[in-house]
DRENPA-3360 file (N, C-alpha, C; in nm, 2 decimals, always signed):
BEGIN
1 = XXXXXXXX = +0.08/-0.12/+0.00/+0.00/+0.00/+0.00/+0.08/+0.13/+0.00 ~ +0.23/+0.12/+0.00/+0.30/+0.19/+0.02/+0.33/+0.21/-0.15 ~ +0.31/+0.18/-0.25/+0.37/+0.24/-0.40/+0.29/+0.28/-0.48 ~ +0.31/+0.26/-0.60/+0.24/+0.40/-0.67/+0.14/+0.38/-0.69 ~ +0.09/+0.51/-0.73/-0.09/+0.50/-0.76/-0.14/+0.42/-0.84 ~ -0.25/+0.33/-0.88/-0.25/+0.24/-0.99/-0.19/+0.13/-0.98 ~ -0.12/+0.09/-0.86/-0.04/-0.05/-0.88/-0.13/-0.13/-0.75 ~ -0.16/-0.25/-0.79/-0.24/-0.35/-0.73/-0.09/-0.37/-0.63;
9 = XXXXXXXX = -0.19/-0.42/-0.46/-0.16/-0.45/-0.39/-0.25/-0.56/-0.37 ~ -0.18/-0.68/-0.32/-0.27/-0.81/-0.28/-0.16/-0.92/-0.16 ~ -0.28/-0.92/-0.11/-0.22/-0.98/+0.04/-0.31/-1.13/+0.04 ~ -0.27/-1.18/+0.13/-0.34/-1.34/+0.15/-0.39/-1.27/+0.31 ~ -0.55/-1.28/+0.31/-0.60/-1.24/+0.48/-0.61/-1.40/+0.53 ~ -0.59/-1.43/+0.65/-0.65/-1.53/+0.72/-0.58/-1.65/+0.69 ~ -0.46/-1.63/+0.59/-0.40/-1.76/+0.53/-0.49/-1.81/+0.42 ~ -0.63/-1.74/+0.41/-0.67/-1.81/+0.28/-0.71/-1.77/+0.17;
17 = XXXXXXXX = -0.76/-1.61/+0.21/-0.81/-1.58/+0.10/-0.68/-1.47/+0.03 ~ -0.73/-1.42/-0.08/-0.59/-1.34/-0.14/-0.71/-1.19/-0.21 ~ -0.68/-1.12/-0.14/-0.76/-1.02/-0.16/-0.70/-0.88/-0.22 ~ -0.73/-0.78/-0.29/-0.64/-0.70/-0.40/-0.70/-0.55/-0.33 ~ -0.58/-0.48/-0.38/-0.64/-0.32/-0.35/-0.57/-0.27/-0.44 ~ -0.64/-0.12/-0.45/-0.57/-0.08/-0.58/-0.50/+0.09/-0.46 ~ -0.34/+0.08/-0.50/-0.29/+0.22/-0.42/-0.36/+0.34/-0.49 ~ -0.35/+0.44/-0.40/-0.45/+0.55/-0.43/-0.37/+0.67/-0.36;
25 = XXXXXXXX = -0.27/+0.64/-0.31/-0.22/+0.77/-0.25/-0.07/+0.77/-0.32 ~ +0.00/+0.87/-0.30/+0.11/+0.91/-0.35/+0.27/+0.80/-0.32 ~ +0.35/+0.77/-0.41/+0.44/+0.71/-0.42/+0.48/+0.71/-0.20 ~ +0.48/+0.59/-0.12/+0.55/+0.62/+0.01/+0.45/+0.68/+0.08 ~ +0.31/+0.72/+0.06/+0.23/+0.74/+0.18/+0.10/+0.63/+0.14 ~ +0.07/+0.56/+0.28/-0.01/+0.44/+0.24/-0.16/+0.49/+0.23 ~ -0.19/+0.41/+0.09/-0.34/+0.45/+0.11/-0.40/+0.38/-0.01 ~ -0.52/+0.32/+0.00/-0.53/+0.20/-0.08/-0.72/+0.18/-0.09;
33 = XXXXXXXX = -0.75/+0.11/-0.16/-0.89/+0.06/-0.24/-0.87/-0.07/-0.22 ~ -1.00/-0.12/-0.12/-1.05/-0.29/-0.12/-1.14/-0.34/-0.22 ~ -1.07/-0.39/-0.32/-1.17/-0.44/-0.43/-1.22/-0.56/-0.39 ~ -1.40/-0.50/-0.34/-1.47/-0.61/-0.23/-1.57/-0.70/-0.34 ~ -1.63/-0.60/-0.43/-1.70/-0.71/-0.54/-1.67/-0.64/-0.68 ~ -1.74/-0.72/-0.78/-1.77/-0.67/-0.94/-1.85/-0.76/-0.99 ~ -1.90/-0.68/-1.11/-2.05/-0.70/-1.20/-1.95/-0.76/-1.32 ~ -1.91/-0.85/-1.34/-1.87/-0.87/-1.49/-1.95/-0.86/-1.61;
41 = XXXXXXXX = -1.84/-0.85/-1.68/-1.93/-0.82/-1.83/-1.92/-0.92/-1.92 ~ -1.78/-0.98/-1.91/-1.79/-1.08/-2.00/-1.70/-1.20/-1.89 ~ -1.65/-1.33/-1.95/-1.60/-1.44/-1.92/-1.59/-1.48/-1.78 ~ -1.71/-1.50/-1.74/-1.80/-1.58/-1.60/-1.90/-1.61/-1.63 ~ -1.95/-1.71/-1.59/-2.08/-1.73/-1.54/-2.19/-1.68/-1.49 ~ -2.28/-1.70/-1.53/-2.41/-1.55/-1.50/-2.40/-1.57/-1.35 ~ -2.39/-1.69/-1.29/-2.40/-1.64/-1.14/-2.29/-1.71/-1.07 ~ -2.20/-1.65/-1.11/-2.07/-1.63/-1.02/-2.08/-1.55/-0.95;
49 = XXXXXXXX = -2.04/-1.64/-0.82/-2.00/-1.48/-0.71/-1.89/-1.38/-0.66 ~ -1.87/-1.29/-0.71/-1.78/-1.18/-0.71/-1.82/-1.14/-0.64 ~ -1.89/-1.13/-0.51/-1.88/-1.03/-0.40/-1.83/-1.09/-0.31 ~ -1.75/-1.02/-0.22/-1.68/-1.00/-0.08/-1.53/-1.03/-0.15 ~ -1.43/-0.93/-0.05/-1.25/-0.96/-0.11/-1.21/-1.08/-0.15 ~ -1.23/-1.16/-0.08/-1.15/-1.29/-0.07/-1.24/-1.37/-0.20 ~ -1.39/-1.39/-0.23/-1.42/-1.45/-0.32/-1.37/-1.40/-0.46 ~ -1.36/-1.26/-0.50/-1.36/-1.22/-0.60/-1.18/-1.24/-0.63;
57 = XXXXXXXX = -1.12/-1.24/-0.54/-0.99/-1.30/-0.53/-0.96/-1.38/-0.61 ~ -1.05/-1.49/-0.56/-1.09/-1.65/-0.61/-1.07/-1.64/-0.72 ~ -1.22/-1.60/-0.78/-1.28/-1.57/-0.90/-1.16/-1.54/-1.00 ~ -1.06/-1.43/-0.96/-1.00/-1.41/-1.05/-0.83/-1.44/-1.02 ~ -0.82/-1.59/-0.97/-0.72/-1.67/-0.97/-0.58/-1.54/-0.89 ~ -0.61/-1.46/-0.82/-0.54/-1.37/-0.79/-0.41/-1.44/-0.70 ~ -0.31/-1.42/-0.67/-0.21/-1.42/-0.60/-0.09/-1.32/-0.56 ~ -0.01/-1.36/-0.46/+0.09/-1.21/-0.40/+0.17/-1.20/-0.57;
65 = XXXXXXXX = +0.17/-1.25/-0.64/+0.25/-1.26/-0.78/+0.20/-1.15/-0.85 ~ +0.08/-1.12/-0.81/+0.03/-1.01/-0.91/+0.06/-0.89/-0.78 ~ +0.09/-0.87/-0.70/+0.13/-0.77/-0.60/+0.19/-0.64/-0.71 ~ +0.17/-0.53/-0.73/+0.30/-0.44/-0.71/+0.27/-0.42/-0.88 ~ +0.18/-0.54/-0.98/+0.10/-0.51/-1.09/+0.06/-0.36/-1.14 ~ +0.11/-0.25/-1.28/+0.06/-0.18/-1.31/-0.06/-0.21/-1.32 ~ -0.17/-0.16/-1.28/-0.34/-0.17/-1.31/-0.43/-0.12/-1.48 ~ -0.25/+0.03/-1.48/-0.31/+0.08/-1.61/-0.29/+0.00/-1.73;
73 = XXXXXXXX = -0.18/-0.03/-1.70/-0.07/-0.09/-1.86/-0.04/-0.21/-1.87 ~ -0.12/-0.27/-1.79/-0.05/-0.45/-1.78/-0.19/-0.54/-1.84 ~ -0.17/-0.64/-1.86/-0.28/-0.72/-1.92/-0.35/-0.74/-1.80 ~ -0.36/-0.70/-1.67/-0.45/-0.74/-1.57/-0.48/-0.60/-1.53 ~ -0.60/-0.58/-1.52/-0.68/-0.38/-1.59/-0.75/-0.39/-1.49 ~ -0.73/-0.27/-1.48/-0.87/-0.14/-1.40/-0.94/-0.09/-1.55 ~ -1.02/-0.04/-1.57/-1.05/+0.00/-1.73/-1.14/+0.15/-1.65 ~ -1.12/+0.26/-1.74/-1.24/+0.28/-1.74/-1.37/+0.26/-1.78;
81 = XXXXXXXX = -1.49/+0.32/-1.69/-1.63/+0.30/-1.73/-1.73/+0.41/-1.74 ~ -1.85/+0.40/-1.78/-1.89/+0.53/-1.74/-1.91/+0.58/-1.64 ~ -1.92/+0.70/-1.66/-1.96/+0.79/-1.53/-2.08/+0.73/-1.43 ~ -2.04/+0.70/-1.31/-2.20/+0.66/-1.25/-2.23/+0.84/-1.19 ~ -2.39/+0.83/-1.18/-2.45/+0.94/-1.17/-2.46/+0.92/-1.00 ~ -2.41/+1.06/-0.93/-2.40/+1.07/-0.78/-2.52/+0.98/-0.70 ~ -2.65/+1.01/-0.78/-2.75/+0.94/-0.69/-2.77/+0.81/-0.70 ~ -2.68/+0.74/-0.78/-2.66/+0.61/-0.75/-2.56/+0.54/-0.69;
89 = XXXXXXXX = -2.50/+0.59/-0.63/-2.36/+0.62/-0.54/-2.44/+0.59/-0.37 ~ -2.40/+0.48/-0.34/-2.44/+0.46/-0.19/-2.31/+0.47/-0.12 ~ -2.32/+0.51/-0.03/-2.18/+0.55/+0.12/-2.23/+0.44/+0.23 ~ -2.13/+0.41/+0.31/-2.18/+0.39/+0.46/-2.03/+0.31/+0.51 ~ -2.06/+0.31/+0.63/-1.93/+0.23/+0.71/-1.88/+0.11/+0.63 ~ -1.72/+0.14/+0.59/-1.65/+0.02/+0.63/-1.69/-0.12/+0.70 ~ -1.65/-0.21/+0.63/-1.70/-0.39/+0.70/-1.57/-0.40/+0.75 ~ -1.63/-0.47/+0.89/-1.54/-0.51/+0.95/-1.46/-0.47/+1.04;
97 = XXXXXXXX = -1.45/-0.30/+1.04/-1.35/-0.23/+1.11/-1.41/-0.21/+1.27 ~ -1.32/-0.18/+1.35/-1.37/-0.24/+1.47/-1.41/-0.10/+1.54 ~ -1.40/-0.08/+1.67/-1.46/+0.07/+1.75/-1.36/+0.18/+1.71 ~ -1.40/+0.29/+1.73/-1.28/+0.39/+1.70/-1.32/+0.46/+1.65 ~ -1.25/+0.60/+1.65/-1.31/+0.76/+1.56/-1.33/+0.69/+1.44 ~ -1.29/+0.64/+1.38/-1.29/+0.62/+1.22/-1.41/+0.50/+1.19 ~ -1.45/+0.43/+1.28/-1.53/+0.33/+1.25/-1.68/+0.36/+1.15 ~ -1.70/+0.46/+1.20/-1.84/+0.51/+1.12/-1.82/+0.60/+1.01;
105 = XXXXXXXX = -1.73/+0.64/+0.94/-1.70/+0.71/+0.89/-1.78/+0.66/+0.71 ~ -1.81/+0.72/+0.64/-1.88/+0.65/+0.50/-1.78/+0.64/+0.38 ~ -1.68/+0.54/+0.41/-1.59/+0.55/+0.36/-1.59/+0.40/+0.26 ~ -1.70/+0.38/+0.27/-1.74/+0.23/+0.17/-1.84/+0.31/+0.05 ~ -1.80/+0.27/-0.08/-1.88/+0.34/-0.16/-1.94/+0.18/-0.25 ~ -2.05/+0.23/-0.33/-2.10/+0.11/-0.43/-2.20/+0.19/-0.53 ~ -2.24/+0.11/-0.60/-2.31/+0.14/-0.71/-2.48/+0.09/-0.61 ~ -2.59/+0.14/-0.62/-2.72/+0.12/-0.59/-2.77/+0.01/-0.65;
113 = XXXXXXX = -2.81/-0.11/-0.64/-2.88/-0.18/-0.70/-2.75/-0.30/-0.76 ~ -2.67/-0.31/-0.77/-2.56/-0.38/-0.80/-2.57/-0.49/-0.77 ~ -2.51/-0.59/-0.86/-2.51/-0.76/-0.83/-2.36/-0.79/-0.79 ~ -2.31/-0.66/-0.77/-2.15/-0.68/-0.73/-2.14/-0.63/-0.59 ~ -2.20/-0.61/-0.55/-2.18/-0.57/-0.39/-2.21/-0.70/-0.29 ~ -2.05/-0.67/-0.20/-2.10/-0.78/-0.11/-2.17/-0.71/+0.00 ~ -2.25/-0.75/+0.09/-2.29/-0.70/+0.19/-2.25/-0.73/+0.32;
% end
């Protein structure tokens, strides 16, 4: 979480699952995106499940190998998409995080209505 913006970070949580983030803050200051689900478009199965980190993990055979991965320029992509429109933009607390100033904070974002959200 410490390198550059655009470069996939992926850790193994729990020993099992292998979960990915994408850096988001400046080269040396940590700051990172939990990629928790996704709506595929193409090459899955209509009802694969891509929600929560560790499944979508799965889904996409991820490992620490892909760690440290350009996200822009590498055959394994972030893409852009269109613009989603603000009022379909849901907020609310982080999963998982425990008591603390920061615990409620609406720092989880998603699309409204989405088959990619885990809950």
């Amino acid at each position: 979480m410490f390198g550059r913006p655009g470069h996939a970070y992926v850790y193994l949580s729990h020993g099992v699952w292998y979960c990915m983030n994408v850096v988001a803050h400046p080269d040396g200051v940590p700051g990172a995106v939990l990629l928790r689900g996704a709506e595929p478009l193409e090459g899955f199965a209509e009802d694969a499940r891509l929600t929560g980190p560790g499944l979508l993990g799965r889904a996409f055979a991820l490992s620490t190998a892909q760690s440290g991965v350009d996200l822009v320029r590498s055959t394994l992509q972030l893409r852009d998409a269109p613009r989603v429109p603000p009022r379909l933009v849901a907020r609310g607390p982080r999963i998982g995080l425990g008591e603390g100033p920061t615990s409620t904070r609406p720092w989880r974002l998603w699309i409204r209505d989405s088959a990619g959200v885990s809950r």
